[in-house]
C-alpha positions in Angstrom: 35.1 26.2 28.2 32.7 27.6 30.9 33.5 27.5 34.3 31.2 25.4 36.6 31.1 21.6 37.7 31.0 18.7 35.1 30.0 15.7 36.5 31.4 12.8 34.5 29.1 10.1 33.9 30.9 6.4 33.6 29.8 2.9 33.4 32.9 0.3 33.6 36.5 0.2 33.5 37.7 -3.1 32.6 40.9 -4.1 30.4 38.1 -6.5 28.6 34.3 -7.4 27.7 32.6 -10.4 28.7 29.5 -12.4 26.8 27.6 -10.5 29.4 28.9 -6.7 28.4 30.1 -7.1 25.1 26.5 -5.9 23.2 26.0 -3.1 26.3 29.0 -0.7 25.5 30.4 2.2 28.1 33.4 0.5 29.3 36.8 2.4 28.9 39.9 0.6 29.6 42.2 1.3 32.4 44.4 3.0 30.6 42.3 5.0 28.4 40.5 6.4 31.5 43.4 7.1 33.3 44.9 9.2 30.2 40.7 11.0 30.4 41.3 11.9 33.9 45.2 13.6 32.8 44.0 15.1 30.0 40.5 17.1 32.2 43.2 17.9 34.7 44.8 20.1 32.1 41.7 21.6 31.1 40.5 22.7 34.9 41.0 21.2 38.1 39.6 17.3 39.0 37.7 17.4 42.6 35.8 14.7 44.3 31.8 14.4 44.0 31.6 15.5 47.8 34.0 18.7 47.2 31.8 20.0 43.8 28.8 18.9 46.4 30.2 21.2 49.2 31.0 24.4 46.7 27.1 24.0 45.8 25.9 23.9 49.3 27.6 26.7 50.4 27.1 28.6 47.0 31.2 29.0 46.6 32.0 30.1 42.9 33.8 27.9 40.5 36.3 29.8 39.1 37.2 27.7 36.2 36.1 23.8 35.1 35.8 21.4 37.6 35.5 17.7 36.7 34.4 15.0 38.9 33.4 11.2 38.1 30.4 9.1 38.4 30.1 5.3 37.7 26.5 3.7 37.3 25.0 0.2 37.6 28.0 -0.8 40.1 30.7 -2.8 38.2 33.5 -4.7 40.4 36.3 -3.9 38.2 35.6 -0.1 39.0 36.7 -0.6 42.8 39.9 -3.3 40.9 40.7 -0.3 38.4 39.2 3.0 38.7 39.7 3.4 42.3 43.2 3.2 42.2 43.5 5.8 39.6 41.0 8.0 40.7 43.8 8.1 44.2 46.7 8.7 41.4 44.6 11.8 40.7 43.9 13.0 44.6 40.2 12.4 44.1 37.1 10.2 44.9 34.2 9.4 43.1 30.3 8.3 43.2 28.7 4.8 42.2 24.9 4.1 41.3 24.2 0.6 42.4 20.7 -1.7 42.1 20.3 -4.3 45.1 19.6 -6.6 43.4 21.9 -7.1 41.4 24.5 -6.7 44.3 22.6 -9.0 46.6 22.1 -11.4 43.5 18.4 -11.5 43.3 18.6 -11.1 39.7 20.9 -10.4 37.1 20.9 -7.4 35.1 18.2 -7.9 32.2 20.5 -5.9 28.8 23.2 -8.3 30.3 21.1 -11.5 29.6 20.3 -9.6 26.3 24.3 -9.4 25.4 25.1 -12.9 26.3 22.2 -14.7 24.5 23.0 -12.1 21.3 26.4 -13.9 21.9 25.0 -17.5 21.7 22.4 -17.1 19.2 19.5 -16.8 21.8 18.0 -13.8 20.8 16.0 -16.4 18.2 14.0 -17.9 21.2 13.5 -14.5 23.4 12.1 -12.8 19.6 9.8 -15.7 19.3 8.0 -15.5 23.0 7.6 -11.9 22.6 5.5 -12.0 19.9 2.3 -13.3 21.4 3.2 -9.7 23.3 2.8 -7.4 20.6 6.6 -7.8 19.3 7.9 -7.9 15.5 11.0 -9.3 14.2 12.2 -5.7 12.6 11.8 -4.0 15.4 14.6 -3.1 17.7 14.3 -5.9 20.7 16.2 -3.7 23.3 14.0 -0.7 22.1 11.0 -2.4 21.7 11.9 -3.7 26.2 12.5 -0.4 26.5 9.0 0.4 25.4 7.1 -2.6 26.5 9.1 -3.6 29.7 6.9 -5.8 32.2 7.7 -8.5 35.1 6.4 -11.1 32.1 8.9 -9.5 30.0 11.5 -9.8 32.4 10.4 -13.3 32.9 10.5 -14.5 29.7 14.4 -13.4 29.6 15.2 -14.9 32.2 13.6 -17.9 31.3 15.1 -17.9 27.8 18.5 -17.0 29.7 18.4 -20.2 31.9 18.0 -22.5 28.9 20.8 -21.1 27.0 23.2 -20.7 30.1 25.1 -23.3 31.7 24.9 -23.2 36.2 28.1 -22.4 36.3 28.4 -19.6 34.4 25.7 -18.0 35.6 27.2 -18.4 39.0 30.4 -17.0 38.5 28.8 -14.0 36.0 27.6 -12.5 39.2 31.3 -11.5 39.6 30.7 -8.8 37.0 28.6 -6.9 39.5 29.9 -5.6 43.5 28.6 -7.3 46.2 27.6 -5.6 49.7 31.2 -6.0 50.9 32.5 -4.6 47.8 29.9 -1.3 48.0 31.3 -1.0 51.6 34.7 -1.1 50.5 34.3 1.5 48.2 32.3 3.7 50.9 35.1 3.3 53.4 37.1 4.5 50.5 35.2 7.8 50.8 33.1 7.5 47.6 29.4 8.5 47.3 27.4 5.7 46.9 23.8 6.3 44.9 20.6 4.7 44.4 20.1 3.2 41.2 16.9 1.8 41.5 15.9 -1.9 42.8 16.4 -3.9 39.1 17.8 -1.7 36.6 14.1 -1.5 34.9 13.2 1.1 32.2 11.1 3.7 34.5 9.5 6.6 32.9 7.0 9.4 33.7 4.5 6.8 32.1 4.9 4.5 34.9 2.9 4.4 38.2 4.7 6.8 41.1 3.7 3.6 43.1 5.8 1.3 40.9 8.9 3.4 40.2 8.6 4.6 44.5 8.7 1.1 45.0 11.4 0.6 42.9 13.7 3.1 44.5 12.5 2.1 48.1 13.8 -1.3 47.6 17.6 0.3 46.9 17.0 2.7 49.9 16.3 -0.3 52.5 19.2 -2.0 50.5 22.1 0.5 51.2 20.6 1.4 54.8 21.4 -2.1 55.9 25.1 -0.6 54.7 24.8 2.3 56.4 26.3 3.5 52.7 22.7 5.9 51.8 23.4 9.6 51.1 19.9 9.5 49.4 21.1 10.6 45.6 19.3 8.8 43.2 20.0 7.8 39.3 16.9 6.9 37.3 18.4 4.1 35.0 18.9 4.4 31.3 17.7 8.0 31.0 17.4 8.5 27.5 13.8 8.3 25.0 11.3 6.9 26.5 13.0 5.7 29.6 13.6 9.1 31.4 11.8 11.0 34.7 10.9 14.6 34.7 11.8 16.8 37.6 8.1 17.5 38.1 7.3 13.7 37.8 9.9 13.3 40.5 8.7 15.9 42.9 5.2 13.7 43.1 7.4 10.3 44.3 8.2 12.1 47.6 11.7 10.7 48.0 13.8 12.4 50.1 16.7 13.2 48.4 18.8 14.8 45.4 17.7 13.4 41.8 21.1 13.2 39.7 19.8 13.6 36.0 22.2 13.1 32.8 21.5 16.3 31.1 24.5 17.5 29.6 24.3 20.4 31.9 26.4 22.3 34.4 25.7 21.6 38.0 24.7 24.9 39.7 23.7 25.6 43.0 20.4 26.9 42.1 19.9 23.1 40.7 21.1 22.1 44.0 19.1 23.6 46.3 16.0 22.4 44.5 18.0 19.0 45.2 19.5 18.1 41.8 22.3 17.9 39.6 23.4 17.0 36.3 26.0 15.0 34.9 27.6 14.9 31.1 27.1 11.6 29.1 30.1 9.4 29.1 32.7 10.5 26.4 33.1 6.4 26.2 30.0 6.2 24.5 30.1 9.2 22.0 30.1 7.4 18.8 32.3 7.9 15.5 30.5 8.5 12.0 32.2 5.2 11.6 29.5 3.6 14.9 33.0 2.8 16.7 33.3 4.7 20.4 35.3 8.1 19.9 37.2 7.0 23.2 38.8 3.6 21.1 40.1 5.5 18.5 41.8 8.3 20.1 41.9 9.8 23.4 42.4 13.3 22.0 39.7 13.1 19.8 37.3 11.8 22.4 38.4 15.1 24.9 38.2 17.4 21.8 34.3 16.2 21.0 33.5 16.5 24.0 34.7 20.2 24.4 33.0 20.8 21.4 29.6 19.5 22.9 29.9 22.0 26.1 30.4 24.9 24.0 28.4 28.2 25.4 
């Protein structure tokens, strides 16, 4: 394997799925994380995001494979579970969060989609779509992905409110940190990253005014924290939902893009203020559909060693 930095990107680490996360995927249990994190420390050396960020600044050689973690959309049961491991190991790590969901403005929109898949909701959401350009065989998440628009987003929350009793929506907000919890996890010494406002599908198609807007809202967000090292994670990142570097350099944000591009962070990348990061090995799927990481740790290491071949 080449030497360099790998940036490993995660989502949740939970010992179990809720209505909310069950349809969404990229959760690795405790345990099965923990064993990841044992079994890259055999195959190069683990380092926190700010060290591999350091050796890139100052241009210092990696002399063999460097792994580092780096958990998007701001889960609570990352700072219950993965921070304690990540100490086990000597290291700390980075989070992408969205305000919104931290300061509860609005709940993340795939998570409506999972629970109401759950209660046989999808039925109603499919049904006022279509006076939107939406067909029952296509893909509902791809089709959002496609056709994403504050009516969309709307309509599932509308749909979400009828099918969702008060009180569970009230307590599914503990599925996401809060301000105190980002804090926490800052004091802690991890990175903490802008992942946009809402979580919204952005693309080069958009506006720059739209998905600016979008990233400003974050920025005054984790200010208020005093949290901001200005790295920001476009959400999603993959088909239509992904920004190009030269998109990006129109926005005028201040600040390092972190791109999932199954590429090795270099300092070249760096000082034109970005860096890469691996997909999670939790979502790597089986010819069977089920997540390499369920079946066998191993396995899920081995495929993913085979992916960063040179």
């Amino acid at each position: 394997m080449k030497a360099g930095w790998y940036v490993l990107n995660y989502h949740n680490v939970d010992w179990e799925n809720s209505l909310l996360t069950h349809a969404l995927g990229g959760a690795v249990s405790p345990d099965i994380f923990r064993r990841h994190l044992s079994a890259f420390s055999r195959r190069g050396e683990l380092i926190s995001v700010q060290e591999g960020l350091k050796r890139l600044a100052e241009g210092v050689p990696f002399r063999r494979p460097a792994f580092s973690v780096w958990f998007d959309d701001g889960y609570s049961c990352v700072r219950k579970y993965a921070l304690p491991i990540c100490r086990e190991f000597g290291i700390t790590a980075a989070m992408s969060v969205c305000s919104r969901l931290a300061l509860r403005q609005e709940m993340f929109w795939c998570a409506k989609l999972s629970y109401l898949s759950f209660v046989d909701g999808l039925r109603f959401l499919r049904s006022r779509l279509r006076p939107f350009g939406y067909e029952r065989q296509e893909n509902l998440k791809y089709w959002l992905f496609r056709n994403f628009t504050p009516q969309a987003n709307a309509i599932i929350d509308e749909v979400y409110l009828r099918c969702s009793h008060e009180a569970f929506r009230s307590h599914a907000w503990k599925l996401f940190e809060d301000a105190q919890g980002i804090r926490e996890l800052h004091k802690a010494g991890w990175l903490i990253a802008n992942h946009s406002a809402g979580h919204y599908p952005l693309s080069d198609s958009d506006s720059p005014e739209y998905v600016r807007a979008q990233f400003q809202e974050c920025d005054r967000f984790l200010d208020s924290l005093g949290a901001h090292e200005r790295f920001y994670t476009v959400p999603f990142e993959y088909g239509r939902c992904a920004i190009s570097e030269e998109y990006w350099a129109k926005l005028g944000l201040e600040g390092v893009l972190v791109k999932k591009q199954e590429r090795i962070s270099t300092p070249a990348a760096y000082r034109n203020r970005i860096i890469y990061r691996y997909t999670p090995i939790t979502e790597y799927k089986s010819s069977r559909g089920i997540p390499i990481a369920a079946l066998n740790v191993r396995h899920a290491i081995r495929y993913f060693l085979e992916k960063t071949r040179f």
